[in-house]
The first five atom37 places (N, CA, C, CB, O) and aatype in JSON, in Angstrom:
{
  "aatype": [20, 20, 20, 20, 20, 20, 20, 20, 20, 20, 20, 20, 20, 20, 20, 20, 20, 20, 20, 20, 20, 20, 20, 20, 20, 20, 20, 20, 20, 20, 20, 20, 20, 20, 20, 20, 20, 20, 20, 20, 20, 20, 20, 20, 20, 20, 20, 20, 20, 20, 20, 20, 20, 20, 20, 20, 20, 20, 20, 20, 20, 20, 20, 20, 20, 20, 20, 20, 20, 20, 20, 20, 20, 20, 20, 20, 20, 20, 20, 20, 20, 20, 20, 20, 20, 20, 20, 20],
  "atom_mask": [
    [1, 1, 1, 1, 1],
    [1, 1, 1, 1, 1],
    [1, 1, 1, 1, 1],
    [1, 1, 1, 1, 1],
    [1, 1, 1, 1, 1],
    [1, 1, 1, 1, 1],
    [1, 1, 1, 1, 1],
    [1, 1, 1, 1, 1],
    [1, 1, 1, 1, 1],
    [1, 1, 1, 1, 1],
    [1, 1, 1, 1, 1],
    [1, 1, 1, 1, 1],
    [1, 1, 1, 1, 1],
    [1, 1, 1, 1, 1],
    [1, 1, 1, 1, 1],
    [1, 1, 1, 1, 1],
    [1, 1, 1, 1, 1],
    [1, 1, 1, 1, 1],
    [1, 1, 1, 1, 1],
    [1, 1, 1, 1, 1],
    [1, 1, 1, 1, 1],
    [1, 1, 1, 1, 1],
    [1, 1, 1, 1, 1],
    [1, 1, 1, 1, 1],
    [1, 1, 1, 1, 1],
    [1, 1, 1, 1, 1],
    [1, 1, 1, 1, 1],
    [1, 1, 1, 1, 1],
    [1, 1, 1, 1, 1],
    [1, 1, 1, 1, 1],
    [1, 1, 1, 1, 1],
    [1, 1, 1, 1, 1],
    [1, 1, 1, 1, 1],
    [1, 1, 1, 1, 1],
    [1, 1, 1, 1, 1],
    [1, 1, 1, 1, 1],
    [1, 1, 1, 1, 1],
    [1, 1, 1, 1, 1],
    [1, 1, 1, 1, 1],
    [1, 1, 1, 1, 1],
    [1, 1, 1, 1, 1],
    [1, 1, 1, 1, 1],
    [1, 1, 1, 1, 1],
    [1, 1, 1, 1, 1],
    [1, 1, 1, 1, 1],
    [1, 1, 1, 1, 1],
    [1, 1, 1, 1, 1],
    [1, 1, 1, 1, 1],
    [1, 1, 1, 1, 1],
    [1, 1, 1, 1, 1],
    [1, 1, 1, 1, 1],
    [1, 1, 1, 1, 1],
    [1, 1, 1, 1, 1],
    [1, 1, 1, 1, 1],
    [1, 1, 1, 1, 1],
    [1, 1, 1, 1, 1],
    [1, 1, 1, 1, 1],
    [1, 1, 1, 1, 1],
    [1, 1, 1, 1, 1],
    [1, 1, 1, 1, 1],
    [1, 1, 1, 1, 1],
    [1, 1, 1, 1, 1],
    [1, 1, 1, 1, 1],
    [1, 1, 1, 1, 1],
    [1, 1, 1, 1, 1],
    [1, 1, 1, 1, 1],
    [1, 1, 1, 1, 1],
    [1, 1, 1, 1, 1],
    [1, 1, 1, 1, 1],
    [1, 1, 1, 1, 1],
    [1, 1, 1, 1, 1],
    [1, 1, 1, 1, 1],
    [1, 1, 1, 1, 1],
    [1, 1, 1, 1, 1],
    [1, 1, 1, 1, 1],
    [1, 1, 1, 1, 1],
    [1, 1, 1, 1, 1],
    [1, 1, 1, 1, 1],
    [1, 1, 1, 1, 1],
    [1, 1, 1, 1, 1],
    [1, 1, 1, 1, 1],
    [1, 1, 1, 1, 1],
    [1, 1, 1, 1, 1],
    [1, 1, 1, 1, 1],
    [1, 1, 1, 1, 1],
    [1, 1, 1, 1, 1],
    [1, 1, 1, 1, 1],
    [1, 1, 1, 1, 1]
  ],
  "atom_positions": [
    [[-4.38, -4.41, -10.34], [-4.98, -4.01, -9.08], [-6.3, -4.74, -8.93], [-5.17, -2.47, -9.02], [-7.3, -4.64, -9.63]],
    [[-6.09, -5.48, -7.88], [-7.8, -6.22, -7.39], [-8.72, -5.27, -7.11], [-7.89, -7.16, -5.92], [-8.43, -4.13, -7.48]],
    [[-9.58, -5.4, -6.65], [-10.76, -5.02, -6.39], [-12.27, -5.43, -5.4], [-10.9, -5.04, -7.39], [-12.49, -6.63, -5.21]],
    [[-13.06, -4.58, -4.92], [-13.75, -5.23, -4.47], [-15.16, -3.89, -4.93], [-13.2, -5.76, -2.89], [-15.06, -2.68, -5.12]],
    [[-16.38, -4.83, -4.97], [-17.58, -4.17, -5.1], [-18.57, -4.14, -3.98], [-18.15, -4.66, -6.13], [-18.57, -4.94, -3.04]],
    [[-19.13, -3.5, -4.1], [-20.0, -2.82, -3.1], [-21.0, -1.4, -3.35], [-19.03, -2.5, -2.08], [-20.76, -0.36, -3.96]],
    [[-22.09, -1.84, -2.65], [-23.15, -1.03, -3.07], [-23.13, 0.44, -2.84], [-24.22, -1.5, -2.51], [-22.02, 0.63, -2.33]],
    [[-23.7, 1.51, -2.93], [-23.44, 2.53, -1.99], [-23.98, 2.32, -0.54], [-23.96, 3.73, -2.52], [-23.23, 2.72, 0.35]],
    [[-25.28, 1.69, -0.13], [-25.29, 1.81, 0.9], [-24.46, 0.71, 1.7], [-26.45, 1.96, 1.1], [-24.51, 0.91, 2.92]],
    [[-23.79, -0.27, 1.35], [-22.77, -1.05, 2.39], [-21.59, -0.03, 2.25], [-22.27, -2.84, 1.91], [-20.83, -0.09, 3.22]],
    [[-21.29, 0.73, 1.47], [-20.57, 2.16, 1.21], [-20.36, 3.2, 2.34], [-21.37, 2.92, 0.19], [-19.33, 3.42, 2.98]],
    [[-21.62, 3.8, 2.43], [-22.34, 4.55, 3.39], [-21.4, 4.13, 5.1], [-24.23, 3.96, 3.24], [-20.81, 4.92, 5.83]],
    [[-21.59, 2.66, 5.29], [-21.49, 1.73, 6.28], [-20.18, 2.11, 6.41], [-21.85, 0.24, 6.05], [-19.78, 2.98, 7.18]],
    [[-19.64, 1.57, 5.81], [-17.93, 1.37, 6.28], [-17.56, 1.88, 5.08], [-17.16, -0.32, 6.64], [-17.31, 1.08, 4.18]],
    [[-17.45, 3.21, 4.85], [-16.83, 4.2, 4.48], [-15.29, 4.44, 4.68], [-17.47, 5.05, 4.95], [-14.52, 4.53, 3.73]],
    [[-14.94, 4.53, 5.86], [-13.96, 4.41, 6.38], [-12.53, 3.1, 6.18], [-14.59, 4.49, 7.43], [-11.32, 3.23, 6.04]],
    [[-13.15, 2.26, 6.24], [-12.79, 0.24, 5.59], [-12.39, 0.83, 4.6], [-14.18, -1.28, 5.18], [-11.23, 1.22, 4.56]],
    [[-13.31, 1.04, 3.49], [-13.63, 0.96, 2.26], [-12.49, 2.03, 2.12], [-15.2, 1.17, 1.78], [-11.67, 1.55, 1.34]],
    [[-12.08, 3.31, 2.55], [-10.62, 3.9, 2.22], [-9.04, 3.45, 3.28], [-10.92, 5.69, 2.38], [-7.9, 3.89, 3.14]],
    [[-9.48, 2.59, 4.16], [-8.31, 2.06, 4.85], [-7.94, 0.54, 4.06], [-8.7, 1.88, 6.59], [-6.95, -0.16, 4.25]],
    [[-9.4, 0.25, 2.84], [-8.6, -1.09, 2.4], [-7.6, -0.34, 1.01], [-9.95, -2.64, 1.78], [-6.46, -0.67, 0.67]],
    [[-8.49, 0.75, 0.4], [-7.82, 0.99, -0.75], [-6.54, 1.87, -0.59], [-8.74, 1.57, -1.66], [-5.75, 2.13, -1.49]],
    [[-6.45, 2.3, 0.75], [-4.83, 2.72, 0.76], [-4.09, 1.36, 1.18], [-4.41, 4.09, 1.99], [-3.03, 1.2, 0.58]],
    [[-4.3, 0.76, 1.72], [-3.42, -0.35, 2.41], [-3.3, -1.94, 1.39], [-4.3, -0.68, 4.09], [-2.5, -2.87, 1.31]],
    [[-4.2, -1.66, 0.94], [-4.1, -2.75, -0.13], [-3.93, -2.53, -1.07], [-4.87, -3.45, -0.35], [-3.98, -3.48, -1.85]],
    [[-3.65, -1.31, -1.59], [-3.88, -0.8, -3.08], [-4.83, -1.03, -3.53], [-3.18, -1.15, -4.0], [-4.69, -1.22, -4.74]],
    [[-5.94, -1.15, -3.15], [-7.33, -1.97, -3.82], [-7.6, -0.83, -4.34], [-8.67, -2.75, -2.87], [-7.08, 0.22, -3.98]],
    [[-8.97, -0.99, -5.8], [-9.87, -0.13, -6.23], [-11.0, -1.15, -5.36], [-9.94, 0.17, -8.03], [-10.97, -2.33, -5.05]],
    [[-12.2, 0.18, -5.12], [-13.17, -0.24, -4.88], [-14.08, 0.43, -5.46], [-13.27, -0.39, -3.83], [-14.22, 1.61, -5.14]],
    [[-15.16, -0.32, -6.73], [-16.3, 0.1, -7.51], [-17.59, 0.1, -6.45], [-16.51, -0.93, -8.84], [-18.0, -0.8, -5.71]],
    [[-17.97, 1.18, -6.64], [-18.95, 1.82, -6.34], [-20.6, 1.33, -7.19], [-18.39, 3.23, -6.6], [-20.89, 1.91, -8.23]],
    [[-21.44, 0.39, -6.7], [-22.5, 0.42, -7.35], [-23.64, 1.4, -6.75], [-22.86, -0.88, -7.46], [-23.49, 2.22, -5.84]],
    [[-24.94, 1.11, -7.54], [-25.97, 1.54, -7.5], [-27.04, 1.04, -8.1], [-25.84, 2.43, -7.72], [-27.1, 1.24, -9.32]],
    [[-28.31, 0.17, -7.36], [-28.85, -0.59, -8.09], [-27.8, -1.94, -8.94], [-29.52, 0.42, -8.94], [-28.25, -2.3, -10.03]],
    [[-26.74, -2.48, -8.55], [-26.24, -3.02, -9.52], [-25.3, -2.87, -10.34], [-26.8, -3.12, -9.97], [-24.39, -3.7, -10.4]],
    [[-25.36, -1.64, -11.23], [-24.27, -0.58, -12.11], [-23.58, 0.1, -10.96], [-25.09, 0.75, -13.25], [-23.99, 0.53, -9.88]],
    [[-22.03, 0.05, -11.74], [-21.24, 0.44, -11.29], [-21.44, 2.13, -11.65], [-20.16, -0.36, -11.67], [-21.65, 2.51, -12.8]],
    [[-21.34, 3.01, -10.56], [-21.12, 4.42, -10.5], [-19.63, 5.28, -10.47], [-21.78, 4.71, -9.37], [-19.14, 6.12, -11.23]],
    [[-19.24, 4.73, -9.42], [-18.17, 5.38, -8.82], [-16.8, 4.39, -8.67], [-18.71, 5.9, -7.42], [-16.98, 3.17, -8.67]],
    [[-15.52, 4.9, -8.56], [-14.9, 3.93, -8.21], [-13.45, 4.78, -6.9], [-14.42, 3.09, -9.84], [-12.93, 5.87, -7.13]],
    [[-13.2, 4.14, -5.99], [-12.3, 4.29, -5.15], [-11.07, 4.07, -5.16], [-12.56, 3.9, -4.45], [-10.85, 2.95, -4.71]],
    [[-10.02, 4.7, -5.5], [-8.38, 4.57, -5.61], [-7.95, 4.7, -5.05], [-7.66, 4.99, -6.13], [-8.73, 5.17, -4.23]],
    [[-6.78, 4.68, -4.5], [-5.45, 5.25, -3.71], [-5.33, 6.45, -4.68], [-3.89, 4.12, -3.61], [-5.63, 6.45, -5.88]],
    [[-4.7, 7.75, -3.74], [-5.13, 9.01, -4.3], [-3.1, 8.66, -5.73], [-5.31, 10.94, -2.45], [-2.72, 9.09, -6.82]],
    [[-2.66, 7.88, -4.89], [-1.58, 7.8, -5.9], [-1.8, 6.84, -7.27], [-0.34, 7.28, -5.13], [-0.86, 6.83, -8.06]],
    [[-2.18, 6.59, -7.37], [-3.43, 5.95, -8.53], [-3.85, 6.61, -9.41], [-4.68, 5.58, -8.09], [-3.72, 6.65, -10.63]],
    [[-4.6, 7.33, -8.39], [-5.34, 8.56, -9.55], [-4.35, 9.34, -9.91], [-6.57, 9.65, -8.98], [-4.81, 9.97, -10.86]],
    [[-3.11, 9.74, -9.7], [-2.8, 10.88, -10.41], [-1.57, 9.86, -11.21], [-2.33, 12.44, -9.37], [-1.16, 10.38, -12.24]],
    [[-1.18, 9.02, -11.01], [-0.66, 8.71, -12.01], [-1.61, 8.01, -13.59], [0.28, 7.87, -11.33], [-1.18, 7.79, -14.72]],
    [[-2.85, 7.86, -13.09], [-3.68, 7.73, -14.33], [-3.86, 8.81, -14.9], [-4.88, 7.21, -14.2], [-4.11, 8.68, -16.1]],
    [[-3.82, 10.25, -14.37], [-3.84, 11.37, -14.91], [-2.75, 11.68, -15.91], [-3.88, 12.19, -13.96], [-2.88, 12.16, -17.04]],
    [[-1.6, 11.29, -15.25], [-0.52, 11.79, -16.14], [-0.73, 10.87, -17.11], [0.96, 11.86, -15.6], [-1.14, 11.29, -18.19]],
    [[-0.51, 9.51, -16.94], [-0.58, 8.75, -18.08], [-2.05, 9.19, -19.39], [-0.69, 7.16, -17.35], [-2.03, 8.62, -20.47]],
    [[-2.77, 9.85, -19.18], [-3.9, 10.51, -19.95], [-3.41, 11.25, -20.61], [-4.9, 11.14, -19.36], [-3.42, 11.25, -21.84]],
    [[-2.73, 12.23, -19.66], [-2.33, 13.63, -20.18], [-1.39, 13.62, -21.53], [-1.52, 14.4, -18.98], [-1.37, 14.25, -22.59]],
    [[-0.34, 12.21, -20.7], [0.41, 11.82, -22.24], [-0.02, 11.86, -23.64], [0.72, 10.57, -22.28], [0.35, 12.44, -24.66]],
    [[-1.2, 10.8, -23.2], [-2.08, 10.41, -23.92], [-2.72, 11.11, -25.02], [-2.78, 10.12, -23.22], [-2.95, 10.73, -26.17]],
    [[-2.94, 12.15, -24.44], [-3.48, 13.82, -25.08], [-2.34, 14.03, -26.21], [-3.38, 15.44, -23.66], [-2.32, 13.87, -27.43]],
    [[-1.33, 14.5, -25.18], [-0.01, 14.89, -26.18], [0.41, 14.22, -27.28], [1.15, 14.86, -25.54], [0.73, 14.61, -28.4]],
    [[0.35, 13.09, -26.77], [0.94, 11.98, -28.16], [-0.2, 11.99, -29.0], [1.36, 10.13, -27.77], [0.13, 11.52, -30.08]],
    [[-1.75, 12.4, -28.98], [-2.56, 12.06, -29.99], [-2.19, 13.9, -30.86], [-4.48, 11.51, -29.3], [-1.8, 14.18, -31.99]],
    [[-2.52, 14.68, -29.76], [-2.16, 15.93, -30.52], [-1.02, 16.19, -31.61], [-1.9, 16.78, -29.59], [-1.11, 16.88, -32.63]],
    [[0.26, 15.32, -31.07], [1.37, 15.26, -31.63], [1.09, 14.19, -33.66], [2.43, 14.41, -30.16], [1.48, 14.28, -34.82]],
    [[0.4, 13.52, -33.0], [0.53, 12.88, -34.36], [-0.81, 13.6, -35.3], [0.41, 11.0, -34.18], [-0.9, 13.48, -36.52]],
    [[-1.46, 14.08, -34.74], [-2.49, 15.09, -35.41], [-1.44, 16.15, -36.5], [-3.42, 16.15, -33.95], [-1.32, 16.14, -37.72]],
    [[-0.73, 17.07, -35.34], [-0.05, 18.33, -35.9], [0.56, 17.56, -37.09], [1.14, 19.18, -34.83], [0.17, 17.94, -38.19]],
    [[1.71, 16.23, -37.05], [2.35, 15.81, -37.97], [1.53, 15.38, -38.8], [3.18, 15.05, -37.69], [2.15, 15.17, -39.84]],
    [[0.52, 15.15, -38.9], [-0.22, 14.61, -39.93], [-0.79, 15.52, -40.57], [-1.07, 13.74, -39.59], [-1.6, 15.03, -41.37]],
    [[-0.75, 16.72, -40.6], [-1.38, 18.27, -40.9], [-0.15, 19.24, -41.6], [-1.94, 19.09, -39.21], [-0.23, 20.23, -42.32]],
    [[1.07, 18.45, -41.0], [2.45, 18.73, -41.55], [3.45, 19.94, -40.8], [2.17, 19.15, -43.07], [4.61, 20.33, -40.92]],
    [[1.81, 20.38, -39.68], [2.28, 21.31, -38.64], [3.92, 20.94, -37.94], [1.06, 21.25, -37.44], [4.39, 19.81, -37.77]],
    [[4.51, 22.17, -37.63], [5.72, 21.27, -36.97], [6.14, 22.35, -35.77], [7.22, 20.85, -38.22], [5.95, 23.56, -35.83]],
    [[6.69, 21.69, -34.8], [6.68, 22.09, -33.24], [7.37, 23.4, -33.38], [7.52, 20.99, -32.11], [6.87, 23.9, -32.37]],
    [[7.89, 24.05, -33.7], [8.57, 25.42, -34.09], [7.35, 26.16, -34.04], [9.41, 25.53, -35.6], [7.02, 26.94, -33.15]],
    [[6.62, 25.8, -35.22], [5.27, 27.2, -35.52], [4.13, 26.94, -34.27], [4.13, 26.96, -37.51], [3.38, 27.81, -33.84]],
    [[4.18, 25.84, -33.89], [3.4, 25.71, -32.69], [4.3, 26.46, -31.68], [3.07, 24.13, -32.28], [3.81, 27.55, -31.41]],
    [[5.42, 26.23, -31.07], [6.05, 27.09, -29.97], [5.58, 28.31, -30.31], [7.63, 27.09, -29.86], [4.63, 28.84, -29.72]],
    [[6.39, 29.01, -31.58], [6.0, 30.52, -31.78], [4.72, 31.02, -31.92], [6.53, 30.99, -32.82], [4.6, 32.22, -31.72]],
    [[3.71, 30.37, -32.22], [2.08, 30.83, -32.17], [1.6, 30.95, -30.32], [0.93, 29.29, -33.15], [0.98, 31.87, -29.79]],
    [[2.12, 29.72, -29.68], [1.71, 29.63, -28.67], [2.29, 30.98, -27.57], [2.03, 28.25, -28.4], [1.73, 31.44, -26.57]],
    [[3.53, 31.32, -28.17], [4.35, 32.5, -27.49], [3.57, 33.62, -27.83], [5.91, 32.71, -28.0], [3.33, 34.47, -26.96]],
    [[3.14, 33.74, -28.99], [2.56, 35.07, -29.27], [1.28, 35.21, -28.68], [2.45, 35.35, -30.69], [0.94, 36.27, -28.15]],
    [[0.49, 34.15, -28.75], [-0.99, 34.35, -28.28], [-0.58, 34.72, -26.7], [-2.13, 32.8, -28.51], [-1.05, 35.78, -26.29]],
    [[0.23, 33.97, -25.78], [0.3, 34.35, -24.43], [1.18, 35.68, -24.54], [0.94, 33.16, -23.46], [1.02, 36.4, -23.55]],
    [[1.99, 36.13, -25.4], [1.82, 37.68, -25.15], [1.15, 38.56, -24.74], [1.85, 38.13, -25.75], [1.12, 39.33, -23.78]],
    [[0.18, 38.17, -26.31], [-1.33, 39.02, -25.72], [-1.84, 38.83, -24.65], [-2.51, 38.84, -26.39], [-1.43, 39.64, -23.82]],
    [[-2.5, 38.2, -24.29], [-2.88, 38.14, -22.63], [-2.36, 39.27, -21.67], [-2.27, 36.78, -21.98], [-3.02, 40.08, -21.02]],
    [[-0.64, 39.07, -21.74], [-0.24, 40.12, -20.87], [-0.06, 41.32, -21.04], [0.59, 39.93, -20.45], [0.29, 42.03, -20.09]]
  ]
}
């Protein structure tokens, strides 16, 4: 995905551009300030597939944690069942 930079206040300006390029082009657009990048602009379908791909991310590190601890997905299901018992 290309990109384009821009300050906040040319930001400010064409606000509007700046989310009609990143839906229509797929563009990201980084957000500076002074220079440094702050912020950055996606297509909202972007962002959530970077989410999921994170979330994976999570799982698969958790996953090789538990196995490496020798934990195994059984006693995790059944712990996790019991604690949300309680709750209810």
């Amino acid at each position: 995905m290309k990109g384009t930079t821009v300050s906040i206040t040319e930001g400010k300006k064409g606000f509007s551009r700046l989310i009609q390029d990143a839906l229509e082009k797929k563009e990201e657009v980084i957000v500076t300030k002074r220079g440094r990048p702050v912020a950055v602009i996606v297509p909202y379908e972007e962002y959530k597939h970077s989410k999921r791909v994170e979330g994976y991310r999570k799982i698969m590190e958790a996953r090789k944690a538990f196995l490496k601890a020798g934990v195994l997905a059984e006693e995790i299901f059944k712990e996790s069942r019991k604690q949300l018992e309680k709750k209810t």
